[in-house]
N, C-alpha and C positions, 0 to 999 in steps of 0.2 A: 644308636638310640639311647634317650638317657632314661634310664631305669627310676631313681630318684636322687632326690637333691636334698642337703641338709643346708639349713646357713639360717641368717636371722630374718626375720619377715620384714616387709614394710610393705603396709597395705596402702592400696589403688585406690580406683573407683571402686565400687560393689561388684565383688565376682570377681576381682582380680588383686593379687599382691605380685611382689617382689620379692624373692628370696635370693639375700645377698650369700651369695658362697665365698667365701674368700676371697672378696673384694669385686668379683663375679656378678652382678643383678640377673638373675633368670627371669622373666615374666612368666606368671603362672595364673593360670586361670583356676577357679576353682565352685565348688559349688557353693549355693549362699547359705546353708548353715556352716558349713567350712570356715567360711568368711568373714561369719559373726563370731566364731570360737576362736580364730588366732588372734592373737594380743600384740602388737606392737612391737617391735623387738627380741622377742622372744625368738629363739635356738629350737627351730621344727625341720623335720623330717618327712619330706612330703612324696608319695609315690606320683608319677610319674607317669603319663601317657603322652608319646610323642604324634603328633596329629602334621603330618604332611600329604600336601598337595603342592598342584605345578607354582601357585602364586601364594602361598603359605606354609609356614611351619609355626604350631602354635602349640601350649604345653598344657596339658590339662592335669592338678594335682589335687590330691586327696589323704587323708590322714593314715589310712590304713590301705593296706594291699587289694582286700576285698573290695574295697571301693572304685578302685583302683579296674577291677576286672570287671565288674557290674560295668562300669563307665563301656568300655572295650566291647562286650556282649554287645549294648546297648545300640553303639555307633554300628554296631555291625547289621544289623536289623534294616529290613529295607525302610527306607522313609525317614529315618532318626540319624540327623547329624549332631555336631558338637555341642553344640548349642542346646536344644534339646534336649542331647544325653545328660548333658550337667544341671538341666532343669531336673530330669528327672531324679538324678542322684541326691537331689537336694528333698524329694518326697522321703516323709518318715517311711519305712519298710513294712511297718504296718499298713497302712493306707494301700500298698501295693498288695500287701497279702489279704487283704478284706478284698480290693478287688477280685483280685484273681479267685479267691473262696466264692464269692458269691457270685462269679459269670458276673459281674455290673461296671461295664464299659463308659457307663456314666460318671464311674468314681474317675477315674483317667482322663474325662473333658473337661474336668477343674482343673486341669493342669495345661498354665497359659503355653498357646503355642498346637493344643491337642484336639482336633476337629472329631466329629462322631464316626468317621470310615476309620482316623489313625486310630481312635480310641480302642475300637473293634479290633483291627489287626493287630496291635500291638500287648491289647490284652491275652491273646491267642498266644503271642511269641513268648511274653512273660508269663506265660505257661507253663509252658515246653521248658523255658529255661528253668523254671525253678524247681521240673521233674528233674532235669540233667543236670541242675547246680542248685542244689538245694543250702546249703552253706553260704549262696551270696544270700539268701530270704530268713540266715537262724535267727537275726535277734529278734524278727515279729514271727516266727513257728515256733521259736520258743516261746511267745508267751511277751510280748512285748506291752510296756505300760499303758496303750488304751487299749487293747483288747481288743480291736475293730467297732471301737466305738466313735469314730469321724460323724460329727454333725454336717451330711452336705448341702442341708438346708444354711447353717451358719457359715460354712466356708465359700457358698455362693454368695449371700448376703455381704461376706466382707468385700470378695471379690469386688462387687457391684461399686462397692463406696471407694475404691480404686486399688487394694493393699492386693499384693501379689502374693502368687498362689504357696509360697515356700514361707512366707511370712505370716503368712492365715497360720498354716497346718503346725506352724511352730509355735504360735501363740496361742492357741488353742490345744495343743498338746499341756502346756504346761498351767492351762484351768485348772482350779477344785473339779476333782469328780463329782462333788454334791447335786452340779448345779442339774437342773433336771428339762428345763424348755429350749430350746432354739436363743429366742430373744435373751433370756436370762446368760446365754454364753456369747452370744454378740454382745451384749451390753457391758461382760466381764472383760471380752477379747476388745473392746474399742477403749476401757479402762488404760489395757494393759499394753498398747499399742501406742 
């Protein structure tokens, strides 16, 4: 199995690059904030999950180790394939940890792909994991930069107008705090989109 790959990027369609290793093209799939932070060219270091079955072998990569294992966790959970997993790995960690704090299975069906039964059970498992693995959840238990402050009245609203679910939470992550209504951060977030 490949552990991880270094070499130069060359990005794909959205959610996927290329990492040339010594002349080598790996396909790698990856999550879509992943995907907006590698630059073209550039000399990355991607960890590595190798994803086979009877009619595929596909590679799923991430910037750091942890991500890397949250992904694996993830797939491993009944009802969550790759697909999936890397949607979820693309939710900020806070957004996960507001869920799971507040029991509200609701925050988890903004996430495209995530019906009201998977929301429920997979809230439950990101539970449990994050009592037995609390180190993939530190950078939102420490204290992460919105606080569990997700407007999910504006990340539905965006939803609705067709932007996907990783591109909401990332556009809205990096609003002014000031802003104080729903509409007042839609109308920042369609700005800044």
């Amino acid at each position: 199995m490949i552990s991880s790959l270094r070499g130069a990027v060359h990005k794909g369609p959205i959610g996927e690059v290329s990492l040339d290793v010594q002349g080598v093209g790996y396909r790698v799939k990856v999550p879509l904030d992943t995907w907006e932070m590698l630059q073209e060219g550039d000399q990355r270091l991607l960890w590595v999950s190798t994803y086979v079955r009877e009619d595929r072998l596909d590679l799923y990569g991430f910037p750091e180790a942890a991500g890397r294992r949250f992904f694996e966790e993830l797939i491993n959970m009944q009802g969550i394939g790759p697909r999936l997993g890397l949607e979820l790995c693309a939710v900020p960690k806070d957004l996960l940890t507001q869920a799971i704090r507040q029991e509200d299975a609701s925050i988890l069906q903004s996430i495209k792909g995530i019906g009201r039964k998977t929301a429920e059970k997979l809230l439950l498992e990101l539970k449990s994991l994050a009592e037995k693995q609390p180190d993939l959840f530190r950078p939102a238990m420490n204290g992460g930069d919105m606080g569990g402050q997700y407007d999910q009245d504006a990340v539905e609203a965006l939803k609705t107008l067709g932007y996907d679910t990783s591109t909401v939470l990332d556009t809205l992550k990096k609003l002014p705090k000031d802003l104080k209504t729903t509409e007042e951060r839609v109308t920042a977030a369609l700005r800044a989109l």
